[in-house]
ZAMITI-995138 format. One record per residue (C-alpha): residue in three letters; x, y, z. Coordinates in Angstrom, 3 decimals, m for minus. Layout:
ZAMITI-995138
REC_rodo_px_py_pz
REC_ALA_X_Y_Z
...
end
This chain:
ZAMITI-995138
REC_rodo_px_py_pz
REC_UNK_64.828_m87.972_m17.850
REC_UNK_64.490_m85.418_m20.874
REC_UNK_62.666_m83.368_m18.275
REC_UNK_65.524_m83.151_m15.489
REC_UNK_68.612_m82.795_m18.490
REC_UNK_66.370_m79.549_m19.404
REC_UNK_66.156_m78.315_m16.034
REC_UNK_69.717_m79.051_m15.288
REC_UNK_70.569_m77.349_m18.119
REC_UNK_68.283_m73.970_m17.434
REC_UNK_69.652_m74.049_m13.955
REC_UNK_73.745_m74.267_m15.668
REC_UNK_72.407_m71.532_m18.108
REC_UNK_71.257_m69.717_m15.265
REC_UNK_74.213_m70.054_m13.481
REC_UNK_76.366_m69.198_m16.451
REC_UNK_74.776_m66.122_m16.901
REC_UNK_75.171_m64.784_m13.230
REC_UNK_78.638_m65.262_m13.831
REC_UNK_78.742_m63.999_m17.399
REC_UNK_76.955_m60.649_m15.662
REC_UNK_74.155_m61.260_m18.318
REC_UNK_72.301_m57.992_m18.641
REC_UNK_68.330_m57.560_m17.749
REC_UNK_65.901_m56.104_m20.111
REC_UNK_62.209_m55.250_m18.791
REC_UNK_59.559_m55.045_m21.230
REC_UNK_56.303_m53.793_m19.601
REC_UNK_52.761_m54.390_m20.833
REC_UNK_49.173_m53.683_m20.368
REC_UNK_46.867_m57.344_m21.070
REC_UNK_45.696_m56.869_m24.277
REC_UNK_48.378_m54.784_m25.898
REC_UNK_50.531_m56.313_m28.355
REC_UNK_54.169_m56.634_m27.713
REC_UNK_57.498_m57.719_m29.346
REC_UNK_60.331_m58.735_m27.561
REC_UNK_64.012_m57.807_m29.021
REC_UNK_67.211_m59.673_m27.966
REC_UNK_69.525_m55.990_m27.535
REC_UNK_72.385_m56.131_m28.960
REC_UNK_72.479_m59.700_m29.942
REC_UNK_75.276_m60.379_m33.416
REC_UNK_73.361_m62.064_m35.543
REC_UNK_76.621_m64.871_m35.283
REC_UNK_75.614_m65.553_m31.582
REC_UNK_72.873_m68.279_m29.780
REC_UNK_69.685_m66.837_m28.916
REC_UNK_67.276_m68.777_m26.359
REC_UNK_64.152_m67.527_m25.207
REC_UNK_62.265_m69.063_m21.966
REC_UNK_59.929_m68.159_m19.647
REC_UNK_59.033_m70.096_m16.354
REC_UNK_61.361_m72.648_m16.957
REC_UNK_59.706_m73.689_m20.453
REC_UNK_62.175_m73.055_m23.772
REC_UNK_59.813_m70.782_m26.125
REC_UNK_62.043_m70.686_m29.099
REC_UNK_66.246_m70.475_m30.576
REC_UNK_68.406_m69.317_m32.889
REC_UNK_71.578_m70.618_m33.915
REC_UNK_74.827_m69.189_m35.693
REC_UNK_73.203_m70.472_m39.356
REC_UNK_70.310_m67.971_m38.419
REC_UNK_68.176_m71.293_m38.495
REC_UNK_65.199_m70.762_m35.804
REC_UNK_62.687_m73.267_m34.019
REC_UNK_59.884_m72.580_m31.558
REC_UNK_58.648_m74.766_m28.363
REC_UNK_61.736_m77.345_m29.123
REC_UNK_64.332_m78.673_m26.808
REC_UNK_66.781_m76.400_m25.820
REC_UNK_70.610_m76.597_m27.355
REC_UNK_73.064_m77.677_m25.421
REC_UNK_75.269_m75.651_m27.130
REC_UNK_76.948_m72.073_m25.334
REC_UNK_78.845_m70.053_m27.371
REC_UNK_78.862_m66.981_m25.947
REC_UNK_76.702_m64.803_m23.295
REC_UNK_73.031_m64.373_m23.295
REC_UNK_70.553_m61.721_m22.635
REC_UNK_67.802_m63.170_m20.565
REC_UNK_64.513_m60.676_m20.949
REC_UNK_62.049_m60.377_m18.230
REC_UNK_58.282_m59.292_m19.038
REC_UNK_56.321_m58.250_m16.511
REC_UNK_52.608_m58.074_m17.571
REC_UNK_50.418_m55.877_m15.754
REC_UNK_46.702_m57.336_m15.399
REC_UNK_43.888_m55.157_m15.194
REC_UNK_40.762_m57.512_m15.800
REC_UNK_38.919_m57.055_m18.432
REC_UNK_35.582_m56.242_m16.164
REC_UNK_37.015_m53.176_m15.011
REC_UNK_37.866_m51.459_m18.124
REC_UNK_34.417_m50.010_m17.175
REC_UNK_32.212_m49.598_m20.174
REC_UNK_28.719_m49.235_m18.239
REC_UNK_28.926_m45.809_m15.469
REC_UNK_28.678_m46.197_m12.297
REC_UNK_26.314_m44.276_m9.860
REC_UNK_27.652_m42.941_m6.691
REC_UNK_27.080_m45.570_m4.289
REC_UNK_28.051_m48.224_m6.568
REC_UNK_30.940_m50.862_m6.453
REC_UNK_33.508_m49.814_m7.554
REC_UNK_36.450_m52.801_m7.770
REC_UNK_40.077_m52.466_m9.316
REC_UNK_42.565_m54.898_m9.582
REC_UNK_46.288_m54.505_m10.819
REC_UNK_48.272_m57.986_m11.122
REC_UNK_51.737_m58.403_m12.486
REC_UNK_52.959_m61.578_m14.051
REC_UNK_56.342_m61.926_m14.184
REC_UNK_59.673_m64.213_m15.383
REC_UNK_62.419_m63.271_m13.130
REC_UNK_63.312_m61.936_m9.691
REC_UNK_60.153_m60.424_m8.423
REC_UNK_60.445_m56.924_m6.597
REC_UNK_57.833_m55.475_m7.628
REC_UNK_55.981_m52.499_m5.880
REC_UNK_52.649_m51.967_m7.038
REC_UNK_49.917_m48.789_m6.250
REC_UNK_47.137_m47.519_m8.052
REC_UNK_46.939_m43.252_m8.806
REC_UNK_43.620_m42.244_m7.916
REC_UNK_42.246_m39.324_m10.915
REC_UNK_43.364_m36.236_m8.186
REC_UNK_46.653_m38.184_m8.186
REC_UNK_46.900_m39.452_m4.799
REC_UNK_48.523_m42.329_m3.906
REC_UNK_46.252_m45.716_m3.368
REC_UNK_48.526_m48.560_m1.638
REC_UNK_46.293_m51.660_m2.224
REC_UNK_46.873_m53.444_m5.350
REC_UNK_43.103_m54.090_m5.652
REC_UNK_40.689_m51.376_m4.777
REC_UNK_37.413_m51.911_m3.313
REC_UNK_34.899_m49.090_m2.507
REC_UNK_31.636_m47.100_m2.726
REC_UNK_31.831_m45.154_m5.965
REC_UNK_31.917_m41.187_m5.878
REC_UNK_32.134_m38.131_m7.756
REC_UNK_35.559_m37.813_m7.386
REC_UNK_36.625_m41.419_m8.120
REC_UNK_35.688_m40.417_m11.805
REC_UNK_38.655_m39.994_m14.435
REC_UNK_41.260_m41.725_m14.972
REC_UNK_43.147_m44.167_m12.446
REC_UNK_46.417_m45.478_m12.978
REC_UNK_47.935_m48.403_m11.995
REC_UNK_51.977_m47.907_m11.423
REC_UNK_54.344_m50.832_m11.375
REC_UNK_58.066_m50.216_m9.854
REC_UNK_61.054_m51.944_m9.780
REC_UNK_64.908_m51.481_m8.989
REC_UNK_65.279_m49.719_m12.956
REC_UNK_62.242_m48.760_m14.246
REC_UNK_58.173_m48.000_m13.903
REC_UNK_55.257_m48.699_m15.729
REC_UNK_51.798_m47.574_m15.383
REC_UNK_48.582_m48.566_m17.436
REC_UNK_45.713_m46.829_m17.386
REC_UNK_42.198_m47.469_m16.871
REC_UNK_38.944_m45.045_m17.189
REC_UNK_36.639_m44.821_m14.693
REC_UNK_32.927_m42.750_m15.465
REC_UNK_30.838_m41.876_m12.703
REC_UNK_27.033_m40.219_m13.465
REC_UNK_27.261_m36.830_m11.028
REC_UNK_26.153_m33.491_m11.402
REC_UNK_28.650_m30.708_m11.912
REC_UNK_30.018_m29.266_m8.337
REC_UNK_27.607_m26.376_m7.472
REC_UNK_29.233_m23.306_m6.959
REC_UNK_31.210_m22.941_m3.549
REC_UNK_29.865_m19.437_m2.543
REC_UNK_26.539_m18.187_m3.100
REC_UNK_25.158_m16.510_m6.753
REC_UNK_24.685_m13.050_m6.522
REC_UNK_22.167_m10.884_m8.300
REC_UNK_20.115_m7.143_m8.385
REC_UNK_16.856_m5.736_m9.928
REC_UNK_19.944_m4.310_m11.921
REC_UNK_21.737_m7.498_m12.776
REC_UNK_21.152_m10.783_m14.611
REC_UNK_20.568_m14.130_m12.513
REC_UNK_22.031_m17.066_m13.730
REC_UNK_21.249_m20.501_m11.320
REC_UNK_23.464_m23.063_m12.861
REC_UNK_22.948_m26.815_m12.877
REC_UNK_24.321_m29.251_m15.621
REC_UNK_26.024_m32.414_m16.621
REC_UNK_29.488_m32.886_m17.275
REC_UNK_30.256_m33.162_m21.213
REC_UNK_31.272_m36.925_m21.210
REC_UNK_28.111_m37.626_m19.771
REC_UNK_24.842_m38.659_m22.340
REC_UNK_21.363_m38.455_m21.561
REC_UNK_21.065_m42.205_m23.049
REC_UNK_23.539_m43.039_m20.283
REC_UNK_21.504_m41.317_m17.662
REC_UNK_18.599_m43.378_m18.515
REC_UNK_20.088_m46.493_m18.776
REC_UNK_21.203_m46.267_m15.055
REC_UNK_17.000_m46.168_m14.672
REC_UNK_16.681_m42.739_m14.162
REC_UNK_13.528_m41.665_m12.861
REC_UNK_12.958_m38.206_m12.340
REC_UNK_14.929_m34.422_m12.929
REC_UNK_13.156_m31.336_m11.033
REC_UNK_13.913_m27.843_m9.816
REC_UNK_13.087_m27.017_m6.732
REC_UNK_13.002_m23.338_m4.895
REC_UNK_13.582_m22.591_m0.697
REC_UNK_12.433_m19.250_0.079
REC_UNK_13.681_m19.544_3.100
REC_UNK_15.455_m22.326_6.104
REC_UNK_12.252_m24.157_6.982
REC_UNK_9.857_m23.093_4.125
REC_UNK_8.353_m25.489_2.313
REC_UNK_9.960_m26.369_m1.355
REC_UNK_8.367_m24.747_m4.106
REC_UNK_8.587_m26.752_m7.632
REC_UNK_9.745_m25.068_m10.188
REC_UNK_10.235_m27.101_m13.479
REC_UNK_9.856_m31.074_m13.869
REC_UNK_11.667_m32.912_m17.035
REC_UNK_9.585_m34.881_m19.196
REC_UNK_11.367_m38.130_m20.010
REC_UNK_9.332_m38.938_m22.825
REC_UNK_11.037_m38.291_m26.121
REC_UNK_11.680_m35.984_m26.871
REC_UNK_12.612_m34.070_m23.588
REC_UNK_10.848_m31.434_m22.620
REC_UNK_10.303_m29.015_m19.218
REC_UNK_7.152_m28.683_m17.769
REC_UNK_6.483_m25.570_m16.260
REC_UNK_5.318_m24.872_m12.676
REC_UNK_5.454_m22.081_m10.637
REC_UNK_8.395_m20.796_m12.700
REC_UNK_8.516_m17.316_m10.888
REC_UNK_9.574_m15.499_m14.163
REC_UNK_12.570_m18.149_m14.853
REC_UNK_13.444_m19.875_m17.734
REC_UNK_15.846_m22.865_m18.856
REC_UNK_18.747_m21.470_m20.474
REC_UNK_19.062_m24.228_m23.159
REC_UNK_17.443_m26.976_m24.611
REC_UNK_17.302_m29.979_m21.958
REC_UNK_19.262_m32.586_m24.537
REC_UNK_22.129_m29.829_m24.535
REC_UNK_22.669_m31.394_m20.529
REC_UNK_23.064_m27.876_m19.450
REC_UNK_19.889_m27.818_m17.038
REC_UNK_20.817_m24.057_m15.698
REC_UNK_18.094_m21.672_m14.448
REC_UNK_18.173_m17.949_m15.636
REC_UNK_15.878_m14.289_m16.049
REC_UNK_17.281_m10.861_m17.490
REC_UNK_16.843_m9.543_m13.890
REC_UNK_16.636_m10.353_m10.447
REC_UNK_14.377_m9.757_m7.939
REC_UNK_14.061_m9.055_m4.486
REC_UNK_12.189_m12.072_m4.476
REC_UNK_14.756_m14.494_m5.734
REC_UNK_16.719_m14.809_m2.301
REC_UNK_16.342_m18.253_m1.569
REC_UNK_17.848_m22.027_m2.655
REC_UNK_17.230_m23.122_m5.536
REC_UNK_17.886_m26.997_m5.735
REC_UNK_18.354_m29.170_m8.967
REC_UNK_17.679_m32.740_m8.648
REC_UNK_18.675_m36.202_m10.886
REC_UNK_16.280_m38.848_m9.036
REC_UNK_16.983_m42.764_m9.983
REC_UNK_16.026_m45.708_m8.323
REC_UNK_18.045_m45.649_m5.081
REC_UNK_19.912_m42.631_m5.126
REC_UNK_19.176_m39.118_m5.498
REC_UNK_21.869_m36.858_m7.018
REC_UNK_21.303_m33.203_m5.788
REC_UNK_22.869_m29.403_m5.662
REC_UNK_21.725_m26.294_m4.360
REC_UNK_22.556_m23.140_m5.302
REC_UNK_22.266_m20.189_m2.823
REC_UNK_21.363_m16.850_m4.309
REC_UNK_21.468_m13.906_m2.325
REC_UNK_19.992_m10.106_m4.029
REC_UNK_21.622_m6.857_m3.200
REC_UNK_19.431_m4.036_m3.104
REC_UNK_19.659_0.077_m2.350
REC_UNK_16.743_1.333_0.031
REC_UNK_16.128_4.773_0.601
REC_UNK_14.313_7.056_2.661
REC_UNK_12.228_8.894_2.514
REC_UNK_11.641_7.485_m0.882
REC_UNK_13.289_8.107_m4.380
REC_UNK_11.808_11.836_m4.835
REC_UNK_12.753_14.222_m2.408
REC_UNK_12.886_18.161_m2.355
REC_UNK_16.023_20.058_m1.992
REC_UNK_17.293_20.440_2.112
REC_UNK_15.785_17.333_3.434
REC_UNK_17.733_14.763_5.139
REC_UNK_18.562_11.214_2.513
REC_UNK_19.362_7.778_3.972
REC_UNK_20.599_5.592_1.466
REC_UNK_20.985_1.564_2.663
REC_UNK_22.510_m1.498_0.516
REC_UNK_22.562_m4.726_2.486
REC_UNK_21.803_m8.166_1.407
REC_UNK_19.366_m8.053_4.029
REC_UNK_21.793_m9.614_6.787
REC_UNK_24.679_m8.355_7.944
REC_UNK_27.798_m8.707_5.554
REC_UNK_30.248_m11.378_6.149
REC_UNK_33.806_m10.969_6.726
REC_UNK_35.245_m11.375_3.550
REC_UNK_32.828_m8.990_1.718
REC_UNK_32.453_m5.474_1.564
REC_UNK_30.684_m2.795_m0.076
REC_UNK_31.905_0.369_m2.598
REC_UNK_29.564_3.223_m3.386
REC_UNK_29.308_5.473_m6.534
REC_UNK_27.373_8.428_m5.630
REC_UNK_26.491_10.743_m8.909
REC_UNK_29.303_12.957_m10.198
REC_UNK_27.842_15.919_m8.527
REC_UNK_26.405_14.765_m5.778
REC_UNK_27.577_16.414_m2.371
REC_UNK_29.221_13.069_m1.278
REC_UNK_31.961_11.274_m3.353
REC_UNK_33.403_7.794_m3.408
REC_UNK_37.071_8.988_m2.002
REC_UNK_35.317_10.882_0.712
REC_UNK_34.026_7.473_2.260
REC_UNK_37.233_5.883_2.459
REC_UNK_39.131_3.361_0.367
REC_UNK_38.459_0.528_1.962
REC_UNK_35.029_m0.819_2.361
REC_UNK_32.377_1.064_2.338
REC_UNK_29.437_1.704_4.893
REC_UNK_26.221_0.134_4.456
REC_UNK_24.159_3.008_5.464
REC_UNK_24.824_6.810_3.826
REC_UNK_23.415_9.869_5.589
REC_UNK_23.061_12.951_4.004
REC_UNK_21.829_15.880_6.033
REC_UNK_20.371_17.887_3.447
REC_UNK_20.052_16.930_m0.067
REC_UNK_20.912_19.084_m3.127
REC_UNK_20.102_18.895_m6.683
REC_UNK_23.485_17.421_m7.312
REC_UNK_22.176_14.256_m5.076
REC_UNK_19.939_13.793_m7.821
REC_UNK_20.591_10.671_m10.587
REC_UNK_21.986_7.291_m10.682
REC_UNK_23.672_5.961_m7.213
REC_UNK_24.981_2.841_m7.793
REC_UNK_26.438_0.115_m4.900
REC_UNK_28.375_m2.579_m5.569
REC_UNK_29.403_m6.063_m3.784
REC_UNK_33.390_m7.245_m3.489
REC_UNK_35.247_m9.908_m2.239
REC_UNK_38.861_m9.372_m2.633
REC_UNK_39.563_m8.176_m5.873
REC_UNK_36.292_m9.349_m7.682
REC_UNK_33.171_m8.123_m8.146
REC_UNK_30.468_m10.166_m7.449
REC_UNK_27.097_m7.938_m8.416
REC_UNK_26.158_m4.310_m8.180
REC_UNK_22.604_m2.660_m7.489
REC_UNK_21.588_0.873_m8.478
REC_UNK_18.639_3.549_m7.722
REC_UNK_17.607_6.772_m9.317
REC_UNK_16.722_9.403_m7.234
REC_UNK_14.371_12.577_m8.301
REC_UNK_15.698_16.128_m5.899
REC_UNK_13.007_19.032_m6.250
REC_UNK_14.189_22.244_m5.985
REC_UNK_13.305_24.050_m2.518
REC_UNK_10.495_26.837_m2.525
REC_UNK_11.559_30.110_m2.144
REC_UNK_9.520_32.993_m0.264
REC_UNK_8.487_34.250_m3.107
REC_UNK_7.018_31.165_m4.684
REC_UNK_5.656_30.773_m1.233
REC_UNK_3.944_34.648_m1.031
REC_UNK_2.388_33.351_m4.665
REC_UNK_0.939_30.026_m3.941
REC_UNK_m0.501_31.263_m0.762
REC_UNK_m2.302_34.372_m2.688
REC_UNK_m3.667_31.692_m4.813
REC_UNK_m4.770_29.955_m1.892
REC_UNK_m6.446_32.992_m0.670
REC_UNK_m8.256_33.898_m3.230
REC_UNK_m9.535_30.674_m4.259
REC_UNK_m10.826_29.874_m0.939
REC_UNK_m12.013_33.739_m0.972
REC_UNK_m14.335_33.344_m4.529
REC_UNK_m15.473_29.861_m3.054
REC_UNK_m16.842_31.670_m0.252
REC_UNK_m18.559_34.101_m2.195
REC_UNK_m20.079_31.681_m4.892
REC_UNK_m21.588_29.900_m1.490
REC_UNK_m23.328_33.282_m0.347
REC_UNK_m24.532_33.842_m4.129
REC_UNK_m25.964_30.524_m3.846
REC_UNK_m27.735_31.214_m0.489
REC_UNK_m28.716_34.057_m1.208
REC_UNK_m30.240_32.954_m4.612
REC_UNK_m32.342_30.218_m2.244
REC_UNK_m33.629_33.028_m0.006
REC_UNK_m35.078_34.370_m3.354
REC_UNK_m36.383_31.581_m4.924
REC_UNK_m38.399_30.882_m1.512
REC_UNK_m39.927_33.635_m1.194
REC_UNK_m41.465_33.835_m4.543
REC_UNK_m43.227_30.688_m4.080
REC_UNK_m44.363_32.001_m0.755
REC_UNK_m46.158_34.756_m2.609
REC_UNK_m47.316_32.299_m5.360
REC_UNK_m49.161_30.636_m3.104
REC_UNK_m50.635_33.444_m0.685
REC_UNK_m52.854_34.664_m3.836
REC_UNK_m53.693_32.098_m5.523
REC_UNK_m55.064_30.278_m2.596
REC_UNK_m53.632_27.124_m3.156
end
């Protein structure tokens, strides 16, 4: 009977308030926080209830006099402010504390307990942002599901969101176009971890195995490069390291590839790899070397005919092109070839000793540089007739005193024979 007077009574105070136009206050919360709930603007002369699903929590009356989980007073003196809490839920289990490997299960949940009318709209912000519909999310981990989701509660008045922290083991993104490099430039091959990422986290997940690998070419077979020691403390093993070298210390995460110059020979993929049980985390880097070709060769004499080539070795894409910087007094300039791109291939009919020195070529796409690749050329002067009268007199008379230290020689033979001849004609022998 107590029961049903309560109830009755809720459902009057209900009532009362409707009519009263009792004001709404909505206090928002994240399980686990700590929060206070204030009756606004309630004189301290006034009744104060506080419910929640039809169960009296606590009063006040006008004497200031309080009392928690007691029957509620049938006395109304004036209006009062229901509050309605919603409490957003996200479990526990997901405020993930162990990362996750791509592949793994991922599962999110976003609940809302409430007192009151319920019109609530509930979504979860993925860490690019994006709008997720379900309250609970189920999926296959990935790189990109790492960072920071948000769960965001709406209603008529106001939103909420609480936040959760999701960590997913990945390699950085390898870069979207290829790295470029010369016999006159650096080559950096980049491969690391993201900062938030430990190496005591990598191993927990049962890591197995970290390598470099290097593609010559589509089809080639892999060439190994460095392995990673996973005995304490870390340390690379070398391979067939092709004159590269780890640009830090393996427990700095930073697992990047470099040399003080490139090669002709370093065209090729280069592929880093994070091996664990069932999954394989990988990126490859394409490197691509500019280089200057000429011909005849690098040391010519003055009047003969210079081809001068910079390629990649396959024809340039698109979006590229090329700028040359011939020596400052070289018979050809940079303005004379244009001011757009650059050809690949320079002819010059006849060299001069201005050709001579530095050329230098370099790479650009839009309005960056991406590498640059340089040659020194070595122009002899041209003989004159002079110079040529001279050298052949030398010529000449070289040849001429060879001749006539042969016929000495011969002659000296002739000699020497015939002496013994006579030798031997009187002495009988």
């Amino acid at each position: 009977m107590k029961n049903l007077i309560q109830s009755v009574l809720l459902l009057a105070i209900n009532i009362l308030l409707t009519l009263l136009g009792a004001e709404e206050f909505i206090y928002y919360a994240q399980v686990g926080e700590k929060v206070t709930l204030k009756p606004p603007g309630v004189h301290p002369q006034k009744y104060v209830y506080w419910y929640f699903n039809g169960r009296d929590l606590a009063w006040r009356n006008t004497m200031g006099k309080t009392s928690q989980n007691t029957e509620l007073s049938t006395t109304l003196r004036n209006k009062i402010k229901p509050l309605i809490m919603f409490i957003i839920s996200i479990p526990s289990e997901y405020e993930l504390t162990s990362p996750l490997l791509p592949g793994d299960s991922l599962s999110l949940s976003c609940n809302a307990v409430t007192q009151g009318p319920n019109n609530l709209k509930i979504h979860w912000l993925n860490p690019q942002g994006v709008k997720m519909r379900p309250e609970q999310l189920h999926a296959r981990a990935t790189s990109q599901d790492n960072g920071q989701w948000t769960c965001v509660v709406t209603n008529a008045r106001q939103t909420h969101v609480a936040n959760v922290f999701v960590t997913v083991i990945d390699l950085s993104p390898a870069p979207l176009s290829p790295q470029y490099t010369s016999k006159s430039r650096p080559l950096t091959v980049p491969c690391s971890l993201p900062p938030y990422i430990s190496w005591d986290q990598i191993k927990a997940k049962g890591m197995q195995e970290v390598h470099w690998q290097f593609i010559p070419e589509p089809g080639s077979s892999p060439q190994r490069l460095f392995s990673l020691s996973l005995e304490d403390p870390l340390t690379w093993k070398p391979e067939l390291t092709r004159g590269l070298r780890l640009v830090q210390d393996p427990t700095k995460i930073n697992l990047s590839l470099t040399r003080d110059q490139g090669s002709e020979e370093d065209r090729g993929d280069y592929v880093c790899t994070l091996e664990f049980k069932n999954v394989a985390l990988t990126r490859t880097v394409h490197v691509k070397v500019l280089q200057i070709t000429s011909s005849p060769g690098t040391e010519l004499i003055s009047g003969q005919q210079l081809n001068l080539t910079c390629s990649l070795g396959h024809p340039l894409p698109s979006d590229l092109r090329l700028k040359w910087f011939p020596p400052k007094k070289s018979s050809l300039s940079s303005s004379s070839l244009g001011s757009g791109g650059h050809p690949t291939h320079l002819t010059i009919p006849e060299v001069g000793r201005g050709d001579g020195g530095k050329w230098r070529c370099e790479l650009w796409q839009n309005d960056t540089r991406l590498t640059s690749a340089e040659i020194t050329l070595k122009i002899e002067p041209k003989l004159s007739v002079w110079m040529l009268v001279v050298i052949c007199s030398v010529t000449v008379i070289v040849i001429l005193i060879l001749i006539l230290v042969f016929i000495l020689y011969q002659h000296r033979q002739v000699q020497l024979n015939h002496s013994y001849s006579f030798l031997f004609d009187h002495t009988g022998l």
